[in-house]
C-alpha positions in Angstrom: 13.9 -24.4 -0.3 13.8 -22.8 3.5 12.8 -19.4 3.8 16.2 -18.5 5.5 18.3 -20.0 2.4 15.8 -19.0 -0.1 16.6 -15.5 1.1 20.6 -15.6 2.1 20.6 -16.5 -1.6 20.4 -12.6 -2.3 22.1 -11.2 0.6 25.3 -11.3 -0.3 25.4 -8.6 -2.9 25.3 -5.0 -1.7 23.3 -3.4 -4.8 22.5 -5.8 -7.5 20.9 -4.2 -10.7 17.2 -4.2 -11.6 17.1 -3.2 -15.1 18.4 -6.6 -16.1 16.5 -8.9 -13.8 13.1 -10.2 -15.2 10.0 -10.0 -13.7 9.7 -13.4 -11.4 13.6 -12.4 -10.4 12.6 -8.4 -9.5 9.5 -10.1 -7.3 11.4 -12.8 -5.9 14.2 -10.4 -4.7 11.9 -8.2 -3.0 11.4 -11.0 -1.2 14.6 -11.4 0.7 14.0 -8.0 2.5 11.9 -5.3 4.1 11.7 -2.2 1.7 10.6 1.2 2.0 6.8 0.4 0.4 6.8 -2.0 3.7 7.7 -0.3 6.2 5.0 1.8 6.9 2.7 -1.6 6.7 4.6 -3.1 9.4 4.2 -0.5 12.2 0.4 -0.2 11.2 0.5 3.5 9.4 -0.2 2.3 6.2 -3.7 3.0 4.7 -3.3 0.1 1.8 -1.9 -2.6 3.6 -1.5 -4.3 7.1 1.8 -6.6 8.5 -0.1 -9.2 7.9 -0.2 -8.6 4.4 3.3 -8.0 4.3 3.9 -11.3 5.6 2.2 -12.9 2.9 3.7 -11.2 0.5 7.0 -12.5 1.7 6.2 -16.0 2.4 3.7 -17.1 0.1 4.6 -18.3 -3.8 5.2 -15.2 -5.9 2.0 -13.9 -7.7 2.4 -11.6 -10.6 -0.4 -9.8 -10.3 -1.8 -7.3 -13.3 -1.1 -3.7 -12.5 -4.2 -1.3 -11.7 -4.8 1.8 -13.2 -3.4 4.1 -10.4 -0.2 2.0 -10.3 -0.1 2.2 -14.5 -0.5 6.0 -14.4 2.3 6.6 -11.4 5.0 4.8 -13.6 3.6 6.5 -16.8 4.3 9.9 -15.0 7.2 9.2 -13.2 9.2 10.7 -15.9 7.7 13.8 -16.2 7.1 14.6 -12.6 11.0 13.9 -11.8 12.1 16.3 -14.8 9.4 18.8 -13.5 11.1 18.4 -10.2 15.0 19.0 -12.0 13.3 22.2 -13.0 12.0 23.3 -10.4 14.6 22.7 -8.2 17.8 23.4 -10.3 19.0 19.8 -9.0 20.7 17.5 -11.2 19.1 14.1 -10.7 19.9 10.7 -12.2 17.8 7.3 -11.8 18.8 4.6 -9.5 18.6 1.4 -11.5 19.5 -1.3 -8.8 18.3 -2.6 -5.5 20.6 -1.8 -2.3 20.9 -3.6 1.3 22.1 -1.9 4.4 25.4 -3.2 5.3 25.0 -4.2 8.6 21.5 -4.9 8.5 20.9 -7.5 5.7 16.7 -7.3 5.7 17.1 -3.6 4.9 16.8 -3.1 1.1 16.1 0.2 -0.9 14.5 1.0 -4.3 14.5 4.6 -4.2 13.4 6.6 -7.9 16.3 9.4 -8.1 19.4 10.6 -6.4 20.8 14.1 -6.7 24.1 14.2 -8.5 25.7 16.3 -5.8 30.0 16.5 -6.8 30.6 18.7 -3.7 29.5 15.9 -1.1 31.4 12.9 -2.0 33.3 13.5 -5.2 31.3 11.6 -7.6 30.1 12.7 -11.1 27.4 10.1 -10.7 25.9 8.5 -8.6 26.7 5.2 -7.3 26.2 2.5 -4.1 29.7 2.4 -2.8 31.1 0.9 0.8 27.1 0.2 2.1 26.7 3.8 1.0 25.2 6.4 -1.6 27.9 8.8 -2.7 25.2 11.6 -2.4 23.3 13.1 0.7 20.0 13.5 -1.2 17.5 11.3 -2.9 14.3 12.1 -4.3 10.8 9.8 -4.5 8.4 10.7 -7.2 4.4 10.1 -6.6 0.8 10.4 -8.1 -2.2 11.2 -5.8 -5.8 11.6 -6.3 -7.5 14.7 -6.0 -9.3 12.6 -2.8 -6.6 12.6 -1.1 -4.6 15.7 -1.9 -5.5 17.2 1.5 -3.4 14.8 3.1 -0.5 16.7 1.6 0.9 19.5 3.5 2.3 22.8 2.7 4.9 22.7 0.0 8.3 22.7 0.7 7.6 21.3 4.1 8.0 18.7 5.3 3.7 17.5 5.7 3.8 14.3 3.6 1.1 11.2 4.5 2.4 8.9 7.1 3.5 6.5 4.8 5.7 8.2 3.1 7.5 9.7 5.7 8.4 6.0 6.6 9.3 5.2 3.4 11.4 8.0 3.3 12.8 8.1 6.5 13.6 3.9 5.7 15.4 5.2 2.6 18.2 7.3 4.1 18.5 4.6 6.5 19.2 2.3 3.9 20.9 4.5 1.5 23.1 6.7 4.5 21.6 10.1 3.0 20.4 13.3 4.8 17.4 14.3 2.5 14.8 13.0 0.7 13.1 15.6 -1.8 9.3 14.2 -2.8 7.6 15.6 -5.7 4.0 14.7 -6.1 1.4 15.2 -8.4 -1.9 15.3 -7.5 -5.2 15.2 -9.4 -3.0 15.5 -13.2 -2.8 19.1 -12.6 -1.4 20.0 -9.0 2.3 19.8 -8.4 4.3 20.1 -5.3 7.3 19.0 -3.9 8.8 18.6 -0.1 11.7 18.5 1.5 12.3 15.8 4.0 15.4 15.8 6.6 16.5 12.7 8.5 15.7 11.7 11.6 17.9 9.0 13.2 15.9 8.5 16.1 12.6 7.4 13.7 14.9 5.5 11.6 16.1 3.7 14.4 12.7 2.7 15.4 11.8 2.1 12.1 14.4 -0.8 11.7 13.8 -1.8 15.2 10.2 -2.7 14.1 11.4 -4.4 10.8 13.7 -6.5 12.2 11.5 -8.2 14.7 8.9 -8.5 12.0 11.7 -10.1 9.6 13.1 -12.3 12.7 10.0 -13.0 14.9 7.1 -13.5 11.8 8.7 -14.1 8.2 11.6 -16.4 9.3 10.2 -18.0 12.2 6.7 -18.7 9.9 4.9 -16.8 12.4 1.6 -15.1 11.4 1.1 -11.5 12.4 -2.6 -10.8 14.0 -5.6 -10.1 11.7 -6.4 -6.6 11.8 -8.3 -6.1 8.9 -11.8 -8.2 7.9 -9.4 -9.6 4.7 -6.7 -10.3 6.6 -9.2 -12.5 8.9 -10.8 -13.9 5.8 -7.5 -14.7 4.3 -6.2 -16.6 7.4 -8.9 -18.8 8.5 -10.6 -19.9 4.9 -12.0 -22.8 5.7 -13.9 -24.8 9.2 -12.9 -28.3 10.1 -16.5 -29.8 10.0 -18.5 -30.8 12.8 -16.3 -28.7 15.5 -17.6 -25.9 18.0 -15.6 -23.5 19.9 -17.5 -23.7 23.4 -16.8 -20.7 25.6 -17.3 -19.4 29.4 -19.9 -15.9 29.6 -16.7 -14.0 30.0 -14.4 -15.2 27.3 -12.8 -12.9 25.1 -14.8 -15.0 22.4 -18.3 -14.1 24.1 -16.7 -10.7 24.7 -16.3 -10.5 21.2 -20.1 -11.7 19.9 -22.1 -9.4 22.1 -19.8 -6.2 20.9 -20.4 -7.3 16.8 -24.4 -7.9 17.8 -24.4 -4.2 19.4 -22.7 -2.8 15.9 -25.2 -4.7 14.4 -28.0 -3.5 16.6 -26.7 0.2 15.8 -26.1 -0.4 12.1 -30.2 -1.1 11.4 -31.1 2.2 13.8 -28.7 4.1 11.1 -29.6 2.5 7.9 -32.7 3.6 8.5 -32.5 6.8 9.4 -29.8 7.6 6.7 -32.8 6.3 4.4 -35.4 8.8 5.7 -32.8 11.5 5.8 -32.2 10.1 1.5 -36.3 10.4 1.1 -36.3 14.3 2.3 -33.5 14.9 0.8 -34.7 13.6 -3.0 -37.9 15.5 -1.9 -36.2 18.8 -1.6 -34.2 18.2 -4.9 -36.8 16.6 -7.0 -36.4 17.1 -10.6 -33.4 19.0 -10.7 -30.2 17.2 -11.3 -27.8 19.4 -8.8 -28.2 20.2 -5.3 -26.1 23.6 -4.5 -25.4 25.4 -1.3 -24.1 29.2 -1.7 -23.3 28.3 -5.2 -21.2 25.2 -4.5 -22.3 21.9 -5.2 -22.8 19.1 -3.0 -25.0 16.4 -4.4 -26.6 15.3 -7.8 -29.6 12.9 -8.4 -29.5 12.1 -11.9 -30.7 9.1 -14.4 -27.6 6.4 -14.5 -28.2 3.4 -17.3 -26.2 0.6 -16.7 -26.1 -3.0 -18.8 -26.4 -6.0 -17.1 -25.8 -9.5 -18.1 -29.3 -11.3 -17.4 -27.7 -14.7 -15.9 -31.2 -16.0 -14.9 -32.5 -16.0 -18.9 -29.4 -17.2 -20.4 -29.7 -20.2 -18.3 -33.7 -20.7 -19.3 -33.2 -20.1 -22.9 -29.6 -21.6 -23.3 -28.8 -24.3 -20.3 -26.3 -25.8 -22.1 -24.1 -22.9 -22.6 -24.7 -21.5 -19.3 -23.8 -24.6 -17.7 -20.6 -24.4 -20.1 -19.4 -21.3 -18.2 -20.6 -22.2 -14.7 -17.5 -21.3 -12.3 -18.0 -22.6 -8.7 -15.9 -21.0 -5.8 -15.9 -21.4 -2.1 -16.0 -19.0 0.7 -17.0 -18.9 4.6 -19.7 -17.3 5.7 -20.3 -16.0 9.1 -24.6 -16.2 10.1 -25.8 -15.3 14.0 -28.4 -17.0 15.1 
């Protein structure tokens, strides 16, 4: 099936429900747009993920992968962050349950957490996707942050959210023809705050700009955004075609490229070893203590860690048979100067 099929299959639909759809249908559907968790991807603001990423993910076969920890705990809390948020607020807010698509712009698709049931607006006692539009002005997105990253958050009620999520919810009202987007967060399991963030037509316009040259120029034409990430370089050249050499002038970008990676590698030896005198003096001024403290705060420990490691080597001298029995091989390139 052709990408451009494959995803005019879903396109027709306005808002089609998620809570009946199984897995492989929720994943393939987020396939046949560009959502909010995207966006910030695309336009290279996105600490987690690159365009090239996003690519794949839209192109390639579906993978259901297992969900990490973080991601368990977010839709563990969800709940109890949005009622905290209802409280806090005095809003009414209901959950969203189905995917929507802009009207005009058919790669545009939403999945937003909550909506404020707001009567006055648009004269609906709930909340629904009607005419390429929520009948509400206000939505709300519900997050979980670590405590390392808390300082990315601003002041609360403002409007200081990270990057990403001021795409995602900029993309939202886009999508969704709302004014506001309230975030509550919770950060660390034990700080709470919540912003308040208005629209801002000329971002939004920029935003979908960006997305639908992405959509048009990469994911339907099958053209591969640039590397920018070690991975991403990994990922798209895998393998060599054997007994080939890529012959360059002095001055090519190629040659450009070696002598700027054997300078970082130059500078990385001059560091490592100075960051492991600077580790000897400072194990010298600890010594047996466990914490280092300055003006009563601390800032480093050096204590005893025991681990257990599986000893591969004697397994395979006392047992060969059985280790040979759970031998896995893989493949991978490796990059050597000489």
């Amino acid at each position: 099936m052709g990408l451009a099929i494959k995803f005019e299959k879903y396109q027709d639909a306005n808002a089609i429900k998620t809570s009946t759809l199984c897995r492989e249908d929720w994943l393939t559907l987020r396939q046949s747009g560009i959502g909010g968790s995207d966006i910030a991807a695309i336009i290279g603001v996105s600490p987690y993920a690159t365009a090239y990423d996003i690519y794949q993910s839209k192109t390639q076969p579906l993978a259901d992968e297992d969900m990490n920890e973080f991601a368990y705990w977010g839709t563990i809390l969800e709940d109890t962050v949005a009622r905290e948020f209802s409280k806090r607020s005095g809003l009414k807010i209901q959950n969203v349950n189905f995917l929507m698509r802009h009207p005009e712009h058919r790669w545009a698709i939403a999945n937003i957490d909550r909506a404020v049931v707001n009567n006055e607006v648009k004269g609906w006692g709930n909340v629904r996707f009607k005419d390429g539009k929520l009948t509400t002005d206000q939505i709300v997105e519900i997050k979980t942050a670590s405590e390392y990253v808390g300082k990315n958050w601003g002041n609360e009620e403002s409007d200081e959210v990270p990057d990403q999520y001021q795409c995602q919810a900029q993309w939202y009202m886009g999508v969704t023809d709302t004014q506001v987007c309230h975030m509550a967060v919770l950060i660390g399991g034990n700080k709470y705050r919540q912003y308040k963030i208005e629209r801002h037509q000329d971002f939004i316009d920029y935003l979908f700009e960006a997305a639908e040259s992405f959509w048009t120029h990469n994911v339907l034409a099958g053209v591969e955004p640039d590397a920018t990430t070690l991975q991403n370089a990994k990922d798209k050249y895998p393998r060599h075609n054997p007994d080939t050499t890529l012959d360059v002038e002095p001055d090519s970008e190629a040659a450009k490229a070696f002598e700027h990676y054997e300078s970082l590698k130059a500078q990385e030896k001059e560091v490592k070893a100075a960051l492991e005198l600077a580790q000897t003096d400072l194990i010298c001024q600890i010594q047996d203590n466990e914490t280092l403290a300055i003006d009563g705060e601390v800032v480093a420990t050096y204590k005893v860690q025991v681990s257990n490691r599986f000893d591969s080597s004697r397994l395979k001298k006392d047992m060969p048979e059985l280790a040979e029995k759970y031998i896995k091989q893989s493949e991978s390139r490796v990059m050597r100067v000489k």
